[in-house]
C-alpha positions in Angstrom: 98.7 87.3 73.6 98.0 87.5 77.3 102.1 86.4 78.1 102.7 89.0 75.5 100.4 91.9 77.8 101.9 90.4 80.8 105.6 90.7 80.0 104.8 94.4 79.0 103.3 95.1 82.4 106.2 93.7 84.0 108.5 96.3 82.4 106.3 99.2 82.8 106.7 98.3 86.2 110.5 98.4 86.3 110.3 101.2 84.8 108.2 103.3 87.3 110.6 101.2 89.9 113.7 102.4 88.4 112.1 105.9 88.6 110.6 105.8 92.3 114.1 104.8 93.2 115.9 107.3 91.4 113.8 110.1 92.9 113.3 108.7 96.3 116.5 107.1 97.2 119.3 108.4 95.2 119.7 111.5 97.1 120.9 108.8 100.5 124.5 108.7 97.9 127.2 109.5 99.3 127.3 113.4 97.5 130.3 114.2 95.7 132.1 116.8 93.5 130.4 120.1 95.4 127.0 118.7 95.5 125.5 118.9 99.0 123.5 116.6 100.7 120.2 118.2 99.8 121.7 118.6 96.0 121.6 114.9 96.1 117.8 114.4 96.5 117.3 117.2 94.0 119.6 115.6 91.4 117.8 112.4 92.0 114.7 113.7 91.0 115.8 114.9 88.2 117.4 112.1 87.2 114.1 110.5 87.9 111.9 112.7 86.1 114.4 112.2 83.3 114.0 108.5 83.0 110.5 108.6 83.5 109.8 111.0 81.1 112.0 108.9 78.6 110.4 105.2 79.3 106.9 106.0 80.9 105.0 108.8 80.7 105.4 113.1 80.1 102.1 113.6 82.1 101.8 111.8 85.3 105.9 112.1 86.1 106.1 115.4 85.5 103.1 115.9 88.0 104.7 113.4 90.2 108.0 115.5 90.2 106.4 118.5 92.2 105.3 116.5 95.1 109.3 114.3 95.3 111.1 117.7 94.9 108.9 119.0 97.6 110.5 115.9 99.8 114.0 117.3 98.9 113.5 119.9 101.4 114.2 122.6 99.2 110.5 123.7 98.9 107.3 122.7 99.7 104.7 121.4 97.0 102.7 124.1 96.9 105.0 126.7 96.4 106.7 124.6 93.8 103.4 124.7 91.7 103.0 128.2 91.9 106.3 128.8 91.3 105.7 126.8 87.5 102.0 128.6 87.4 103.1 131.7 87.8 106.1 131.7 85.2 105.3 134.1 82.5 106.4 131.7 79.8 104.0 129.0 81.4 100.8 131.5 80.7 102.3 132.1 77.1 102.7 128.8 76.2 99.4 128.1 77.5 97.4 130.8 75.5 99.6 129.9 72.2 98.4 126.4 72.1 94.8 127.8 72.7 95.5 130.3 70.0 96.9 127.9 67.6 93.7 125.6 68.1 91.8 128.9 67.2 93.5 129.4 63.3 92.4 125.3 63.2 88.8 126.2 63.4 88.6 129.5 61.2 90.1 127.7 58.2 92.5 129.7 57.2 95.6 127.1 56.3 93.1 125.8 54.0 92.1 129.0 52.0 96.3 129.2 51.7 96.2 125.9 50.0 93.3 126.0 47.8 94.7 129.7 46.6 97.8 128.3 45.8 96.3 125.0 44.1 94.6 127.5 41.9 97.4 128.9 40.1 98.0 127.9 36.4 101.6 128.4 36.8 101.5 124.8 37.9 100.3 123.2 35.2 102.9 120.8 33.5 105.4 121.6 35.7 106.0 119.3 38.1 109.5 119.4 39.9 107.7 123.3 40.1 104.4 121.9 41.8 106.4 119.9 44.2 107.9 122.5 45.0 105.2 124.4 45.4 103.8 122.2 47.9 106.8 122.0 50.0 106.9 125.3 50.2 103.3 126.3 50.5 103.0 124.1 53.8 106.0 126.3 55.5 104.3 129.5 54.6 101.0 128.2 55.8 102.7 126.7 59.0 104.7 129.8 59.5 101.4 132.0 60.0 100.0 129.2 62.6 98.8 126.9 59.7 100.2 123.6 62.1 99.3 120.0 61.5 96.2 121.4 59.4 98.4 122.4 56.7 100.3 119.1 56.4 97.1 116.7 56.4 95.6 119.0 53.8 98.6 119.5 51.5 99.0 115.6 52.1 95.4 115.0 51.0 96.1 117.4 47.6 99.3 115.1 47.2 97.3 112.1 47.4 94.6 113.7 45.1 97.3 114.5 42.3 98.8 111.0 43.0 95.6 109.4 41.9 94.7 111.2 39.2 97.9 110.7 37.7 98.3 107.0 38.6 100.8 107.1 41.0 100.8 104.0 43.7 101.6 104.0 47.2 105.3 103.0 47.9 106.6 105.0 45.2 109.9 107.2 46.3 108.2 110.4 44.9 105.5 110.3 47.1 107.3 108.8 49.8 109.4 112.4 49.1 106.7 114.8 49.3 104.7 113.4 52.3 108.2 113.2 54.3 109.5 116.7 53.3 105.6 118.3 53.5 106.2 116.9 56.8 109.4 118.5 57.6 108.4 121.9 56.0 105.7 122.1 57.8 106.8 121.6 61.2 110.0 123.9 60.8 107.6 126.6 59.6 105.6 126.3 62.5 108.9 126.0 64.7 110.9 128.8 63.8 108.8 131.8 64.6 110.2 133.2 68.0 106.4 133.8 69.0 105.1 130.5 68.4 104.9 127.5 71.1 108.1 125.8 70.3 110.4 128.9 70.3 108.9 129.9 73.3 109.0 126.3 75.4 112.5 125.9 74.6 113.3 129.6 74.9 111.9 129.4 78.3 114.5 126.8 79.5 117.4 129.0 78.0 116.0 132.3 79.8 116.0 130.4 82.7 119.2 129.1 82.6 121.2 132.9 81.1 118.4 135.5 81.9 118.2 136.5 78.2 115.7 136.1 75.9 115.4 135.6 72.1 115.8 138.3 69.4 112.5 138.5 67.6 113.5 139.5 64.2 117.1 138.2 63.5 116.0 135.1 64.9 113.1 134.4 62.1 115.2 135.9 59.1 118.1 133.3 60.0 115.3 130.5 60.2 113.8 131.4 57.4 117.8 131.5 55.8 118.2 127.9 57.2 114.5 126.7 55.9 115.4 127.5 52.4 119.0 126.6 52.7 118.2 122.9 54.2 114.9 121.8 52.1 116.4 123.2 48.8 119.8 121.4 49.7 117.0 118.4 50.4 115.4 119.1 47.2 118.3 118.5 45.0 119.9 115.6 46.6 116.5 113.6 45.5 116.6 115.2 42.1 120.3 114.8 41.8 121.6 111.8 43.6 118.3 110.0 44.3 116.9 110.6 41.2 113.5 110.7 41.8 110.8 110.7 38.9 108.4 113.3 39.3 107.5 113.5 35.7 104.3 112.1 36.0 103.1 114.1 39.1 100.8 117.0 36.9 98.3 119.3 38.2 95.3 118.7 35.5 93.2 122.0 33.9 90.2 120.4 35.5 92.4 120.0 39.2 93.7 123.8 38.7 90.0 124.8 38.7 88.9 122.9 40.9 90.4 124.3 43.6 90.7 127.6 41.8 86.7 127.7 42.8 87.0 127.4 46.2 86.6 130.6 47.2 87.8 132.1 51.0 84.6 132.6 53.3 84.7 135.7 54.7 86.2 134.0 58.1 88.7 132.6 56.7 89.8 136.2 54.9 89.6 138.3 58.2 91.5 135.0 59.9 94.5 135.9 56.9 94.2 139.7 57.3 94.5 139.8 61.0 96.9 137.0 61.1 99.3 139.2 58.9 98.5 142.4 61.6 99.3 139.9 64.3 102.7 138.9 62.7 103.6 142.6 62.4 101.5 143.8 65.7 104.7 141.2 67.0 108.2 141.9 64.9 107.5 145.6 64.7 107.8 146.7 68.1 111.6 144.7 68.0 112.2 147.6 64.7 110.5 150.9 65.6 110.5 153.1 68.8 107.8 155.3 70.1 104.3 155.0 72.4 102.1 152.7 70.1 105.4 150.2 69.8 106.1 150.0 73.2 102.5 149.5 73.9 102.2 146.6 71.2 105.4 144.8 73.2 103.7 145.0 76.6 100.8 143.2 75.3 103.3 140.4 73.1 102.2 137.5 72.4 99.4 136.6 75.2 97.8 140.0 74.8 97.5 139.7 70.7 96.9 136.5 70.6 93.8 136.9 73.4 92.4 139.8 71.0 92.7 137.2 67.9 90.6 134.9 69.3 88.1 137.5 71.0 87.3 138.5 67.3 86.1 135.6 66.6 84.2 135.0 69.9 82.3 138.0 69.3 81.5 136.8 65.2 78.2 135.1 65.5 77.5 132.4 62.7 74.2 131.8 60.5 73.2 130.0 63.8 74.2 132.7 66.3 77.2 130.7 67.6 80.5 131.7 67.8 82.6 131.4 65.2 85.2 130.0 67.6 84.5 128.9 70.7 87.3 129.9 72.9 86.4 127.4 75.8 86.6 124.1 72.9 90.3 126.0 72.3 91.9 126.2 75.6 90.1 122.4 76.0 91.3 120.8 72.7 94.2 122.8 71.9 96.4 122.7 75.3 98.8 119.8 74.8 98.9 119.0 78.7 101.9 116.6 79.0 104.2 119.4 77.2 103.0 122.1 79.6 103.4 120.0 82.7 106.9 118.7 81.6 107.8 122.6 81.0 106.2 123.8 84.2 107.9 121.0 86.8 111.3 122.0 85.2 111.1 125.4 86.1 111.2 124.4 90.3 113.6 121.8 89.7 115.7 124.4 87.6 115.4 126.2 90.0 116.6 124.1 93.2 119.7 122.9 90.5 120.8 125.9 90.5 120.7 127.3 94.0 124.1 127.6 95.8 122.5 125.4 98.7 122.3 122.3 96.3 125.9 122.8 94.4 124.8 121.1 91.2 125.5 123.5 88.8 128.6 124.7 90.3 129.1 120.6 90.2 128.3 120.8 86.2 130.6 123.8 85.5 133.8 122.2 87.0 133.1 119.2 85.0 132.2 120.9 81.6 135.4 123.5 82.4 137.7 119.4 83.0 136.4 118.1 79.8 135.6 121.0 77.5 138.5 123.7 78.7 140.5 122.9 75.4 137.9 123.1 73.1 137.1 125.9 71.0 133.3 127.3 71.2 133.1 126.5 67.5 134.3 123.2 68.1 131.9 122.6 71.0 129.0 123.7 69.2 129.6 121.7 66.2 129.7 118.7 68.9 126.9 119.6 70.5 124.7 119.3 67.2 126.0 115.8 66.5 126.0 114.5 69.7 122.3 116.0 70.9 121.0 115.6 67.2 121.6 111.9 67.4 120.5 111.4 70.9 117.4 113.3 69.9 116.5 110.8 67.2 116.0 107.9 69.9 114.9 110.4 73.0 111.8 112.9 73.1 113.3 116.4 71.7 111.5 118.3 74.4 113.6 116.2 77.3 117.1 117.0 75.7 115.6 120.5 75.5 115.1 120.2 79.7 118.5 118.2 80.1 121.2 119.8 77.6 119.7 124.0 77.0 120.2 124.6 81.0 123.3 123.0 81.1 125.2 124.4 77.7 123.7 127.9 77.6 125.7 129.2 80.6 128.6 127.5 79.6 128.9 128.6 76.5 128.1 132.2 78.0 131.1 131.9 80.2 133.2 130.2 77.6 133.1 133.7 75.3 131.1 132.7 72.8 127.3 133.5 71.6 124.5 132.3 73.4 122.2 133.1 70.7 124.1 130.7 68.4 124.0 128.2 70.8 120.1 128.4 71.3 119.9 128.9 67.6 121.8 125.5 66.6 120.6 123.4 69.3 116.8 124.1 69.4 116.8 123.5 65.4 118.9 120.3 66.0 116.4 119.5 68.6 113.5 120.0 66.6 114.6 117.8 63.4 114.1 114.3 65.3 112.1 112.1 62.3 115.1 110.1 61.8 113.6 107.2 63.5 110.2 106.3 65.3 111.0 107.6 68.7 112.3 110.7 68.0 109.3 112.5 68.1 105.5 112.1 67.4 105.9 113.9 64.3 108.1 111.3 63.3 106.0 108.8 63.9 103.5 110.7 61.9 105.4 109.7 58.5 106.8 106.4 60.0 103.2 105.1 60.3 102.4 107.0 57.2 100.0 104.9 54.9 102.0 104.1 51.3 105.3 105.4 52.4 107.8 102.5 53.0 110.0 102.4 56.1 113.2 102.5 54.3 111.7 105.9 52.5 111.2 107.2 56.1 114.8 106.3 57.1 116.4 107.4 54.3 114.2 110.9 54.5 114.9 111.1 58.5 118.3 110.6 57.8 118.6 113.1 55.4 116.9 116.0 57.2 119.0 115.6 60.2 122.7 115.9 58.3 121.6 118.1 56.3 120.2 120.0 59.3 123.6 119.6 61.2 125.9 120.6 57.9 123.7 123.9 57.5 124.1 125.2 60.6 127.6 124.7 61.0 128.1 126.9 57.6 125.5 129.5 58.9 127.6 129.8 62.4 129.7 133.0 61.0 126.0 134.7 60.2 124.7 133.5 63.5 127.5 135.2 65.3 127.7 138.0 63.3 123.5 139.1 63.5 123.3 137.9 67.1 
């Protein structure tokens, strides 16, 4: 046991080694291509930050970054962090995972659920029911809903399961946990004003200086939702053959959760919630003062009054209903912010003219990609990123590939919108194995679902993912 801790140790230590040396000594290389000398240290921080983020920490490297970027002599340390600080997508991303804390608390993912549970419709008619569920968990993800709505639509899944005798291991189950899963997280991914869309997002408009189309950017996700889980759907009915015969709602289930009725936080959370969607894509339709108002405040300034509401609403024991101070304290996932926010000086000394390294990058994507169509390109770029993505953290192929491509594929002629489309959905279906992402790891660790079922569902997602947007590239270019 101790050798076994020791050996471990050892490598972590290589690891930061590796790193240190990366950031602190690669920039003494000889530079080449059109890098300059103080190129050299910048690219060697990022290659550091890279590694690091990759074999040792999000957190602590990213911190670490500001302070060897600052030893570059491009900036200085403080004006790197205010630099990230004071980036407008930094404060958005920020108040989103604040706000998204904030639907948690009020409940109202799981007034969606019990609503929907309720329905007699379901009764003895299963491939209908699982259905149901799939798709129930994207709706209730898609207005903020989040991990809530998967543990509880897993926890109805389990409930049915048992009732109906149904063990643990079974493919069925082993189905719905791993595409609840996937729904789930794609409904939560694809709205432009949500965290993800707006963390990637923000390494695209760095890198072109354009930012995402509200509206034709959540009816073409919503288009790729339906096409890739019901392509999903019926390959495990189909090829798979899955059994889900046995998996019934009960009379006694249906009513059940038929009388759990919404508290009256949980229906303003759904009312306003629905104003808040609209407060956002409207203003992207309609002209006029009250429109143009609504898109100054965006999605800081109505997602601030969400949470105020329930600030202000006092409970039966004069607290708030939501405590904004536990939802900018629980809610902020740190390690994502800071890995956003350090990229943002670094993208920034990349691509100054004193440094080179994007000139550097264009000569060499122009050698290698110059007689490639931008179809072709962008049908490798899915493969090649979607694979790396299912061994490497999504959000770090975000940082590395989005600032690199984007302009390219600007200057190539073809649609950078596509390009943003394709790649941050590619990005964002990494569950084929363990390390993609710590949503995979959600169903790999899964209790009752078999590793091979997580495989084969992993697997699955992502060509399914990669043949769907290739046939959606003509409607990507077309409403773009």
């Amino acid at each position: 046991m101790g050798t076994a801790v020791g050996k471990k140790q050892i490598i972590s230590y290589i690891h930061v080694a590796v790193m240190l040396v990366l950031m602190l000594f690669f920039g003494y290389l000889p530079p080449f291509a059109e890098i300059t000398p103080m190129g050299m240290k910048v690219l060697g921080v990022f290659l550091g930050l890279v590694y690091g983020w990759c074999f040792i920490d999000l957190l602590w490297t990213s911190v670490l970054g500001f302070f060897t970027l600052a030893l570059t002599g491009y900036t200085n340390l403080i004006a790197a962090f205010v630099e990230a600080f004071t980036n407008p997508t930094t404060i958005i991303i920020l108040i989103c995972f604040a706000f998204a804390e904030c639907l948690h608390r009020i409940g109202v993912s799981e007034a969606i659920a019990y609503y929907l549970m309720g329905r007699k419709v379901f009764v003895g008619r299963p491939w209908l029911l699982c259905i149901a569920l799939i798709a129930g968990v994207f709706v209730m993800s898609l207005l903020g809903g989040g991990f809530a709505a998967i543990f509880l639509i897993w926890s109805v899944i389990a409930a049915i399961a048992e009732v109906n005798g149904i063990k643990n291991g079974n493919v069925l189950l082993s189905m719905l946990y791993a595409m609840v899963l996937f729904s789930g997280m794609t409904g939560g991914s694809v709205v432009p004003f949500y965290g993800g869309v707006i963390l990637y997002g923000g390494f695209y408009t760095a890198a072109t200086g354009l930012s995402i189309p509200t509206v034709s950017f959540l009816l073409n996700a919503i288009v790729y939702s339906l096409l890739t889980f019901g392509v999903m759907i019926i390959i495990s009915k189909v090829f798979l053959k899955v059994d889900v015969s046995n998996f019934n709602l009960s009379e006694e289930m249906r009513k059940e959760y038929a009388s759990k009725k919404m508290t009256s936080v949980q229906k303003v959370g759904l009312i306003l919630l629905v104003l808040y969607f609209l407060g956002l894509l409207l203003p992207s339709i309609f002209k006029g003062a009250i429109w143009t108002m609504f898109a100054t405040w965006g999605v800081a300034g109505f997602s601030i009054l969400y949470m105020v509401v329930f600030c202000v609403w006092k409970d039966e024991n004069n607290k708030a209903v939501c405590d904004m101070g536990a939802c900018f304290k629980n809610g902020v996932i740190w390690n994502t912010l800071l890995l956003f926010m350090v990229t943002i000086p670094v993208a920034t000394a990349m691509e100054s003219a004193d440094t080179g390294i994007m000139a550097s990058i264009n000569m060499f994507c122009n050698t290698l990609f110059s007689d490639m169509s931008v179809t072709v390109l962008l049908i490798l770029i899915v493969i090649v990123v979607g694979l790396l993505t299912q061994f490497m953290h999504n959000v770090v192929m975000g940082a590395l590939f989005i600032p690199i491509f984007a302009p390219f594929i600007m200057n190539m002629g073809g649609n950078p919108t596509t390009f943003f489309f394709m790649i941050y959905l590619t990005l964002c279906c990494a569950y084929a194995t363990p390390a993609g992402s710590m949503m995979a790891a959600l169903i790999f660790g899964k209790d009752g679902v078999p590793v091979k079922h997580s495989y084969i569902y992993g697997w699955m997602f992502y060509i399914v993912n990669c043949a769907v947007l290739i046939i959606m590239m003509p409607l990507l270019n077309l409403t773009f």
